[in-house]
C-alpha positions in Angstrom: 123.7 -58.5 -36.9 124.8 -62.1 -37.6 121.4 -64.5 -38.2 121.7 -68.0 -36.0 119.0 -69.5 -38.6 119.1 -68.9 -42.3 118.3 -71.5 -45.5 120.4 -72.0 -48.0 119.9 -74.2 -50.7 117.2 -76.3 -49.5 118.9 -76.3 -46.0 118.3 -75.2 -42.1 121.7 -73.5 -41.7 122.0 -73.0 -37.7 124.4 -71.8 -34.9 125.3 -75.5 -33.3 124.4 -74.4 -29.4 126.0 -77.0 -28.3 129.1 -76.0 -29.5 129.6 -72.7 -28.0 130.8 -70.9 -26.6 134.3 -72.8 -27.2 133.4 -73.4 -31.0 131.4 -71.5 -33.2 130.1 -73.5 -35.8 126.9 -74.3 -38.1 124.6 -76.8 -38.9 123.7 -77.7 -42.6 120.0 -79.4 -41.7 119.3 -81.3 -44.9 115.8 -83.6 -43.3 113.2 -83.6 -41.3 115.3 -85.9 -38.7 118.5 -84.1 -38.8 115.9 -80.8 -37.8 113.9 -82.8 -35.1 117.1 -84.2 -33.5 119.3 -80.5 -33.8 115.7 -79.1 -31.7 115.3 -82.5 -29.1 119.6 -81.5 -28.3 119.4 -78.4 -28.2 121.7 -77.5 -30.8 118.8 -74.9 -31.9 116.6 -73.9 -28.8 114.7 -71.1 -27.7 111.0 -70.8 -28.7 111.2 -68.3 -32.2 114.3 -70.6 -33.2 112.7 -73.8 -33.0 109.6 -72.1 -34.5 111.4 -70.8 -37.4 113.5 -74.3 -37.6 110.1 -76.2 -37.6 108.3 -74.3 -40.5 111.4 -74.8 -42.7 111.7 -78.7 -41.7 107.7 -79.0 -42.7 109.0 -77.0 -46.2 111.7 -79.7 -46.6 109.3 -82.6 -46.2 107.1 -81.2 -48.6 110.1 -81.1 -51.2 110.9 -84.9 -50.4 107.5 -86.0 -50.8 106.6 -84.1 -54.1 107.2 -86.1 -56.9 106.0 -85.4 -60.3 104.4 -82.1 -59.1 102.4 -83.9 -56.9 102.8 -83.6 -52.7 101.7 -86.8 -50.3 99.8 -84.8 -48.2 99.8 -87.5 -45.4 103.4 -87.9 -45.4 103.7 -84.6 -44.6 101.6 -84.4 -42.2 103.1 -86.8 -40.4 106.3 -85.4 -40.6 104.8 -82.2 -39.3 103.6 -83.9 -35.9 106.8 -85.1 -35.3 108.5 -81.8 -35.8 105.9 -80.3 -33.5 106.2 -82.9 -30.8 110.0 -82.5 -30.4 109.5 -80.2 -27.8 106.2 -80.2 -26.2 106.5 -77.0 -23.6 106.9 -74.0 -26.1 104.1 -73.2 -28.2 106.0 -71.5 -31.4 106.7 -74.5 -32.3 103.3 -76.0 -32.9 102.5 -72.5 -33.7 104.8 -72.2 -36.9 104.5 -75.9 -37.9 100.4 -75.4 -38.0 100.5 -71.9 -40.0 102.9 -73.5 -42.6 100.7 -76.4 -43.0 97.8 -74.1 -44.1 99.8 -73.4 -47.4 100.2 -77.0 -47.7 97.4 -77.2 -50.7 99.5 -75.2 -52.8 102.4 -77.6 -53.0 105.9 -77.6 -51.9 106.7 -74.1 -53.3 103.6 -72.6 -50.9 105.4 -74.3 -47.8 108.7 -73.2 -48.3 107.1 -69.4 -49.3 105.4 -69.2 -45.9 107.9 -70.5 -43.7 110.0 -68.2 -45.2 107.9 -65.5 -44.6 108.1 -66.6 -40.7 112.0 -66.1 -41.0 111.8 -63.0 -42.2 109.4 -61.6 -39.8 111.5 -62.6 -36.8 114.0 -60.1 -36.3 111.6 -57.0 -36.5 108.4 -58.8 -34.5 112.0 -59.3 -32.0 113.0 -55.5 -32.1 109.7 -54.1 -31.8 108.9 -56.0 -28.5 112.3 -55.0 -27.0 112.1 -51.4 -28.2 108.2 -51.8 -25.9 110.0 -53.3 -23.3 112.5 -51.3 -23.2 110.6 -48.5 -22.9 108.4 -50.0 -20.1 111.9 -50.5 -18.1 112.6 -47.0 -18.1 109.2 -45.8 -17.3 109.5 -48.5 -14.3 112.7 -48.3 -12.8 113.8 -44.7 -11.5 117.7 -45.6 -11.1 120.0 -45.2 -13.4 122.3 -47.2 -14.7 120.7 -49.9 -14.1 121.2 -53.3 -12.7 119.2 -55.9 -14.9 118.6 -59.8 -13.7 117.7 -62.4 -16.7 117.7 -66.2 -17.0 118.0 -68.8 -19.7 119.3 -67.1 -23.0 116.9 -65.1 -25.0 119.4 -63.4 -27.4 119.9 -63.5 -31.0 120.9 -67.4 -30.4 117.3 -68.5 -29.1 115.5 -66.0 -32.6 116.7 -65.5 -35.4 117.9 -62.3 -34.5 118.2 -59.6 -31.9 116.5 -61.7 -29.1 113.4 -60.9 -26.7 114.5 -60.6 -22.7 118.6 -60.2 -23.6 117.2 -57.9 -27.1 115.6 -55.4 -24.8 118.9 -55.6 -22.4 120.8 -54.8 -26.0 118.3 -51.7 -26.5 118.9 -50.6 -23.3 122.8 -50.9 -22.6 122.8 -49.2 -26.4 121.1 -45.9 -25.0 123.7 -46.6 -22.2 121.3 -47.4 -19.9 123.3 -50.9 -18.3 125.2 -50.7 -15.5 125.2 -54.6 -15.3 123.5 -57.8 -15.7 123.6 -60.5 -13.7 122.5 -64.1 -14.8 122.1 -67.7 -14.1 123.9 -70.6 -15.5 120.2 -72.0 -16.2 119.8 -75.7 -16.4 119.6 -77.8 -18.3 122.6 -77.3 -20.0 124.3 -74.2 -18.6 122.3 -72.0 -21.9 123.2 -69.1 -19.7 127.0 -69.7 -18.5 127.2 -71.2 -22.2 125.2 -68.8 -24.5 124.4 -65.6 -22.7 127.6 -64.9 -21.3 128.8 -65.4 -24.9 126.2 -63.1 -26.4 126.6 -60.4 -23.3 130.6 -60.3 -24.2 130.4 -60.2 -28.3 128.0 -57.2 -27.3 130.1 -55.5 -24.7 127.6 -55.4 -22.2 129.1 -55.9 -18.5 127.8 -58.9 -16.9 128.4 -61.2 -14.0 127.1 -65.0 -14.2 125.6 -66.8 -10.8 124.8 -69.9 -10.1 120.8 -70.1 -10.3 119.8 -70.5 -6.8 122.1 -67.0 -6.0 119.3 -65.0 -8.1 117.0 -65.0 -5.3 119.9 -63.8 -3.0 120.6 -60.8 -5.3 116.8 -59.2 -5.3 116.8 -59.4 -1.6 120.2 -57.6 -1.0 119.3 -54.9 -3.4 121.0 -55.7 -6.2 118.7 -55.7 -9.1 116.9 -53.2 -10.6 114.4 -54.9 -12.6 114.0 -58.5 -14.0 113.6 -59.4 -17.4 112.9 -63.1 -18.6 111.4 -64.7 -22.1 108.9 -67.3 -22.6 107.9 -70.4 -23.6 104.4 -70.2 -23.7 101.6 -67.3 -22.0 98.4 -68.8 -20.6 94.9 -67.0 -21.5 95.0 -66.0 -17.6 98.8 -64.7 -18.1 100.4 -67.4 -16.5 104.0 -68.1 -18.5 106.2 -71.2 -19.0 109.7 -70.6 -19.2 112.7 -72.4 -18.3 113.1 -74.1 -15.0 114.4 -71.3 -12.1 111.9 -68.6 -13.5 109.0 -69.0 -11.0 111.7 -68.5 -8.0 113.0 -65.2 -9.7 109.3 -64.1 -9.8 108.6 -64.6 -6.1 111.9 -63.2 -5.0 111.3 -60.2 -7.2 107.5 -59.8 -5.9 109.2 -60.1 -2.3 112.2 -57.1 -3.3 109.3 -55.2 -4.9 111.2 -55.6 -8.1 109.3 -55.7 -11.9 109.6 -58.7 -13.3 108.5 -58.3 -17.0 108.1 -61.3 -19.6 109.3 -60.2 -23.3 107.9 -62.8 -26.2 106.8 -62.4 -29.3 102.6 -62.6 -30.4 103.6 -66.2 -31.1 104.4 -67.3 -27.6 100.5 -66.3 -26.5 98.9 -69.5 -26.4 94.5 -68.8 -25.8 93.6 -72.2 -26.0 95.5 -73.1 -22.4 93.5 -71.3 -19.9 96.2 -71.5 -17.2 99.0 -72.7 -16.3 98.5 -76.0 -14.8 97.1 -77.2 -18.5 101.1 -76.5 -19.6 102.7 -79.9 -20.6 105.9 -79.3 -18.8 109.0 -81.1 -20.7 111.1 -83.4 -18.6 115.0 -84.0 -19.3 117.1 -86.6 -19.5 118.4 -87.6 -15.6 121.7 -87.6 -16.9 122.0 -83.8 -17.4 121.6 -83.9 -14.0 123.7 -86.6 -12.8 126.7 -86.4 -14.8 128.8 -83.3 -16.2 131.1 -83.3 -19.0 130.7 -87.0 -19.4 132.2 -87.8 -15.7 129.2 -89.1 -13.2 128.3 -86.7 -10.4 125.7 -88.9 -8.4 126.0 -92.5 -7.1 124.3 -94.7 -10.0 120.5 -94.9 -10.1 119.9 -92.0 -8.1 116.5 -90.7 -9.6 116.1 -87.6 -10.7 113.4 -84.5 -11.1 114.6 -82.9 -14.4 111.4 -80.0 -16.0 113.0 -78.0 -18.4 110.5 -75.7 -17.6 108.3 -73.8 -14.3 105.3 -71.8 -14.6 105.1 -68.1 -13.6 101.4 -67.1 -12.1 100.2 -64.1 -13.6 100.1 -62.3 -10.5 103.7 -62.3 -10.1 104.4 -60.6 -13.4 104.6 -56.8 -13.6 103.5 -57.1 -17.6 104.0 -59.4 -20.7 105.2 -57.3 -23.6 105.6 -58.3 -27.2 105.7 -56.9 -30.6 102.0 -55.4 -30.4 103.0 -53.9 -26.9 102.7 -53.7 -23.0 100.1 -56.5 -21.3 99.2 -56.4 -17.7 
């Protein structure tokens, strides 16, 4: 399977997400900036890839501040915040950028070794959740094919590889167990209608896009099977982050009597947020929301409500699964 993250010569080579699913194209990432700002655009998103992206952006400001054999610690450190704070809601990020920085003693070459290290792990930690989740799908849902409901895109696009919530839909269409998937065009910048709908059709898996607010609509008239979402970020109580639209695909699927089961990786769990409510929630740009394409959508200075992100309680979700298996 194609990587969307790689390095290459002392540079983040990335899918540009911004591109598809018209162009397919990479980035060449040579700085810390040109990382930060491909993560703030979304031009690499989802929470392994911007994990991934930030461990190699701390490895490439340890290069640039090593001269003579010797690293400016502070610099670096510095340059780690700001990679860490360029999106505040999902937890890899910090997660990646702080387990990189305790290498940081042993130079530049240490850095680069660990956050290598975190690129190389993705793609199985991905596979080993989906092959748990997948499992837990079949042990769940009694009908077969079945009719699968996700949101956002958690493919090979938003990890290195594979993918988490769409991974597990892979697994399962690959054992022939998809009749469909159905899935949102996912605000804030269509990552669904845009990414999944690509990543559904280079795997030739049937699928039928909706416009977020119709997900509810299809768990009450039967038409979903079982829901499977990613993460952002899990709460110590299992609450989840994930991106905006989630939390009402959880109630309607509690109101169907439908699972709903979160698929993340061990770096999404986050112990030191007791719930929820302690989640900094990211808020967009108003003009995502009122202009498309360029061409304004609302009269001019209408205000706007933009979270990238809702929380999930824990007692909506039928189980959190990961790499190290089945929670809840």
């Amino acid at each position: 399977m194609a990587r969307s993250l790689a390095w290459e010569d002392g540079s983040v080579v990335a899918v540009d997400q911004c591109a598809l699913p018209h162009d397919y194209r990479e980035l060449r990432l040579r700085t810390v900036d040109e990382v930060i700002d491909a993560i703030k655009r979304l031009a690499i998103r989802g929470a392994p890839a911007i994990g991934v992206a930030g461990a190699l952006a701390v490895a490439i400001s340890a290069e640039l501040h090593t001269v003579d054999g010797r690293c400016d610690l502070d610099a670096v450190l510095a340059d780690a915040r700001r990679i860490a704070d360029a999106r505040p809601t999902a937890v890899n990020l910090s997660w990646a950028v702080d387990r990189v920085l305790t290498r940081l003693d042993g130079g530049a070459a240490a850095v680069l070794a660990e956050a290598l290290a975190i690129l190389a792990e993705d793609e199985d930690r991905n596979r080993a959740a989906a092959a748990n989740a997948a499992a837990l799908v079949l042990r769940l849902c009694e009908r077969r094919p079945l009719r699968l409901l996700t949101h956002c895109n958690t493919g090979r696009l938003a990890t290195v590889a594979w993918g988490t919530a769409l991974g597990t839909i892979r697994a399962l269409a690959e054992a022939g167990h998809v009749e469909e998937v159905l899935f949102g065009e996912t605000r804030p910048l269509l990552q669904g209608a845009r990414l999944t709908a690509w990543e559904l059709a280079e795997a030739g898996i049937a699928h039928r896009l909706c416009v977020d607010s119709a997900g509810p609509a299809a768990l009450a008239a039967g038409m979903v099977d079982c829901v499977l979402v990613g993460a952002d970020r899990v709460c110590a109580n299992g609450d989840v982050a994930n991106k905006i639209g989630t939390y009402s695909l959880a109630l309607a699927a509690r109101r169907a009597s439908v699972p709903f089961v979160v698929v993340a990786p061990v770096s999404t769990l986050d112990p030191t947020l007791a719930t929820g409510a302690d989640i900094e929630i990211e808020q967009r740009s108003a003009d995502e929301v009122t202009a498309f394409g360029g061409v304004a959508v609302a009269p001019a200075g209408t205000a706007v409500f933009n979270p990238a992100f809702d929380v999930t309680p824990t007692d909506l979700i039928t189980a959190v699964v990961t790499e190290q298996g089945v929670f809840g």
